[in-house]
C-alpha positions as CSV (number, residue, x, y, z in Angstrom):
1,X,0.0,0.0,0.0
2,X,3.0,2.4,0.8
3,X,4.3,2.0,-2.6
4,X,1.1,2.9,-4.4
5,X,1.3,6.2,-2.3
6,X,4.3,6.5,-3.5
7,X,3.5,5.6,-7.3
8,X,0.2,5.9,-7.6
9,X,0.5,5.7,-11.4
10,X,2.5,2.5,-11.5
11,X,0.3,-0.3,-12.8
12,X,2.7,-3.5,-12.0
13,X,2.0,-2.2,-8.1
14,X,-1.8,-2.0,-8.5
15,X,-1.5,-5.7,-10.2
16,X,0.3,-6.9,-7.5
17,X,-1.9,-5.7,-4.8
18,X,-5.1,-7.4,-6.4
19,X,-2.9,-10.6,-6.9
20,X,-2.6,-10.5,-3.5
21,X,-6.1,-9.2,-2.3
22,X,-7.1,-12.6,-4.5
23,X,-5.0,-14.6,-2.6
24,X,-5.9,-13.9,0.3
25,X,-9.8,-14.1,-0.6
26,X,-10.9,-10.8,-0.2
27,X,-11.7,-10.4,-4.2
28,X,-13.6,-7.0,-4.5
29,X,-10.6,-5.4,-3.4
30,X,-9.0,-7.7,-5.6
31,X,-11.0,-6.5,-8.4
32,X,-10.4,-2.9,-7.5
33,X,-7.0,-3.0,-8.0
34,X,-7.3,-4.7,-10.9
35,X,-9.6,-2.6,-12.6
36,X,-6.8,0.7,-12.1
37,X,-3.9,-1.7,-13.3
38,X,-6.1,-1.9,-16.3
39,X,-7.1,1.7,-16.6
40,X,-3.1,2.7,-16.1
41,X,-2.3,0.1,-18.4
42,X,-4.8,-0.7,-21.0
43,X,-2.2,-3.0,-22.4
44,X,-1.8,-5.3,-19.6
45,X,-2.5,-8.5,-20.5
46,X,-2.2,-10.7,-17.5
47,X,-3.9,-8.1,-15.0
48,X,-7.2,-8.2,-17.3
49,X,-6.5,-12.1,-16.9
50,X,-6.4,-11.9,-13.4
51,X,-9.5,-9.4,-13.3
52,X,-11.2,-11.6,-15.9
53,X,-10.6,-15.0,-13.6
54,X,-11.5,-13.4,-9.7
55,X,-14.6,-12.1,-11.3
56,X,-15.4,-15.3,-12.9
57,X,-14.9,-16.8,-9.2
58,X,-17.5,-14.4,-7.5
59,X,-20.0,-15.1,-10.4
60,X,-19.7,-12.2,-12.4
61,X,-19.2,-13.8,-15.3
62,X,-20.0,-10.8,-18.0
63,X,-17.6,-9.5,-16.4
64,X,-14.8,-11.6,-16.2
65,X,-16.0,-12.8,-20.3
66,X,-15.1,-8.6,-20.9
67,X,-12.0,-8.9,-19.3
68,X,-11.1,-12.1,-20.6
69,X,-11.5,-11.5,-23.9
70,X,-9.1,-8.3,-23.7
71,X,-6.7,-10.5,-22.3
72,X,-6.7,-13.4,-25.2
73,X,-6.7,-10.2,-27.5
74,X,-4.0,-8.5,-26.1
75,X,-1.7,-11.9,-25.7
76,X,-3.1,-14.5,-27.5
77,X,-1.1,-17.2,-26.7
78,X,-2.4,-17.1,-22.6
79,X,-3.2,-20.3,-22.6
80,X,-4.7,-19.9,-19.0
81,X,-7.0,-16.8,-20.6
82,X,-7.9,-19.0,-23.1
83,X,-9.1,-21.8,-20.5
84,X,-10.5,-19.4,-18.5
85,X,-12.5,-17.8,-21.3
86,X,-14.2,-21.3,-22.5
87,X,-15.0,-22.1,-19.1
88,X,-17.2,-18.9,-19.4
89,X,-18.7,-19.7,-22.6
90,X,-19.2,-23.1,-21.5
91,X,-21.5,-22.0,-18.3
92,X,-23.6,-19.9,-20.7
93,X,-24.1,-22.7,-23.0
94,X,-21.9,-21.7,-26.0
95,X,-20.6,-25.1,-26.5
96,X,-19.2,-24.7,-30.2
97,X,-17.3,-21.5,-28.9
98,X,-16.3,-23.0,-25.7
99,X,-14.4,-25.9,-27.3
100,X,-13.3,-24.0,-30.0
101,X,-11.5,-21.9,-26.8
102,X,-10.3,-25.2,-25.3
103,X,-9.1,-26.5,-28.1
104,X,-6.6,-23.5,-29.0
105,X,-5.8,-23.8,-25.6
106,X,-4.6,-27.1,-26.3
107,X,-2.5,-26.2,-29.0
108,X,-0.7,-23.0,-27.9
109,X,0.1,-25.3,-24.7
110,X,0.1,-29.1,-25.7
111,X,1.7,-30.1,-22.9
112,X,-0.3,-27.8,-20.4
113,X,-2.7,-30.1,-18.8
114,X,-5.4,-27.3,-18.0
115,X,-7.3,-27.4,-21.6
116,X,-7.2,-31.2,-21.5
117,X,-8.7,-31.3,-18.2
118,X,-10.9,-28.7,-18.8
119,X,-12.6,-30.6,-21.7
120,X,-12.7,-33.1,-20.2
121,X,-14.3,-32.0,-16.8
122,X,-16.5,-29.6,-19.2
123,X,-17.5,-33.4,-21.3
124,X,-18.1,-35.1,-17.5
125,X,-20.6,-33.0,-16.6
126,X,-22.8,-33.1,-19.5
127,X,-22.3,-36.7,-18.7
128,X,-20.5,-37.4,-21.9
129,X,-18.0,-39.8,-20.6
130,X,-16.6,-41.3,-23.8
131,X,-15.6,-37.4,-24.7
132,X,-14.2,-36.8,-21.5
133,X,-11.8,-39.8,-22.0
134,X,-11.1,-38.8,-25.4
135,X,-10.2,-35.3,-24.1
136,X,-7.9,-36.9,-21.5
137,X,-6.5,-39.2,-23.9
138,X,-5.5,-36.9,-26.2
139,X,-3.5,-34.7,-23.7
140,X,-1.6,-38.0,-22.9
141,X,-0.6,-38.4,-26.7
142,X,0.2,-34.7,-27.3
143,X,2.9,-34.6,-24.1
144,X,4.3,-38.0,-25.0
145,X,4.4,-36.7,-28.8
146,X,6.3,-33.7,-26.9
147,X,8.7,-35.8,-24.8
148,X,9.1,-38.7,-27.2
149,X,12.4,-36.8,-28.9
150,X,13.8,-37.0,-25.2
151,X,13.3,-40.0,-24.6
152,X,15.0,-42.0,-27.0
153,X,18.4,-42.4,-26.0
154,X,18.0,-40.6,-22.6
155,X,19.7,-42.9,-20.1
156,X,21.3,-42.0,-17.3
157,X,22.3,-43.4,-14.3
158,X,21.8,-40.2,-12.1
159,X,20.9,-36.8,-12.7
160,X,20.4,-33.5,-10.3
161,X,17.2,-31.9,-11.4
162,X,17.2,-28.3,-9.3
163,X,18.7,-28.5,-5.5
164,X,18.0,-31.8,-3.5
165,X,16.1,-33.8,-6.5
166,X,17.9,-37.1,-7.9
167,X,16.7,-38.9,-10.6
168,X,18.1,-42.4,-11.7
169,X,17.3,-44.9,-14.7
170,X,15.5,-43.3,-18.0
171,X,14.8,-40.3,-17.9
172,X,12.5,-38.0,-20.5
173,X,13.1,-34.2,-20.9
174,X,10.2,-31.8,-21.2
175,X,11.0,-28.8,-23.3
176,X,13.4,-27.2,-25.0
177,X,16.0,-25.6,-22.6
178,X,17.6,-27.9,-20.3
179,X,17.9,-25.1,-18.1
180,X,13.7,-24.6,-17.7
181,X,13.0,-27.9,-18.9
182,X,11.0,-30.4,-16.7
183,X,13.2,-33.5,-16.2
184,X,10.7,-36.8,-15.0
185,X,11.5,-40.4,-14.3
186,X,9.7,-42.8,-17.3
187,X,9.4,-46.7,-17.0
């Protein structure tokens, strides 16, 4: 709060403090702060994200579809704007537009579980199980399509993944940089 009085114009400080109203489950103040990030920044993608997802979780769900849809606009490859967005469309019964979300969800992010399990969760409760699977299935073939160059040929006998982690036998990369890459034991 003592750095907003200080820079009361600084958008990045208004974002943070309704990141952490949100947390903290107090989301109209949340949304407050949100809303002036926004207004000092009408650029800033992940604070109309954020104001587009804590109204969604109060039920405010034109708002948070307005807010959303700036965000997927203004970065289109959120892939958690995207998700959130469909999730919207799905409550109000745009199905076609709601997978249509998911689904380039699902390809800006293969290996991001949220679309998958979104379309699948959105498929279980229309009680469509065989879609649901299908959803679920194919997020298991798109990350081993991902990890399947990094597999072959990756033995090793022990490797230090971050501080205290130790992995031994075959193991699969996930990504591109073995610096941010996701390292995980396969059988």
């Amino acid at each position: 709060q003592q750095a907003i009085e200080q820079s009361p114009k600084e958008p990045e400080l208004h974002y943070l403090l309704g990141k952490l109203n949100a947390s903290m489950g107090a989301p109209l103040e949340a949304i407050d702060a949100l809303r002036i990030a926004v207004q000092l920044d009408a650029n800033f993608a992940d604070a109309q994200y954020l104001l587009g997802k804590v109204s969604s979780d109060i039920g405010r769900s034109m708002d948070a579809k307005t807010a959303l849809e700036e965000a997927v606009r203004l970065n289109p490859h959120h892939v958690e704007a995207w998700v959130a967005l469909a999730g919207i469309l799905a409550q109000q019964n745009k199905e076609a537009e709601a997978f249509e979300h998911f689904r380039r969800a699902s390809v800006l992010s293969p290996a991001a579980p949220e679309p998958w399990r979104a379309m699948a969760k959105h498929y279980r409760g229309r009680g469509e199980i065989e879609q649901a699977t299908a959803a679920l299935e194919a997020g298991r073939q798109a990350l081993t399509l991902i990890a399947s160059p990094h597999i072959a040929g990756a033995q090793a006998k022990a490797i230090k993944v971050g501080m205290p982690t130790i992995l031994s036998g075959r193991v699969a990369q996930l990504g591109t940089s073995s610096r941010n890459a996701v390292m995980m034991e396969v059988e």
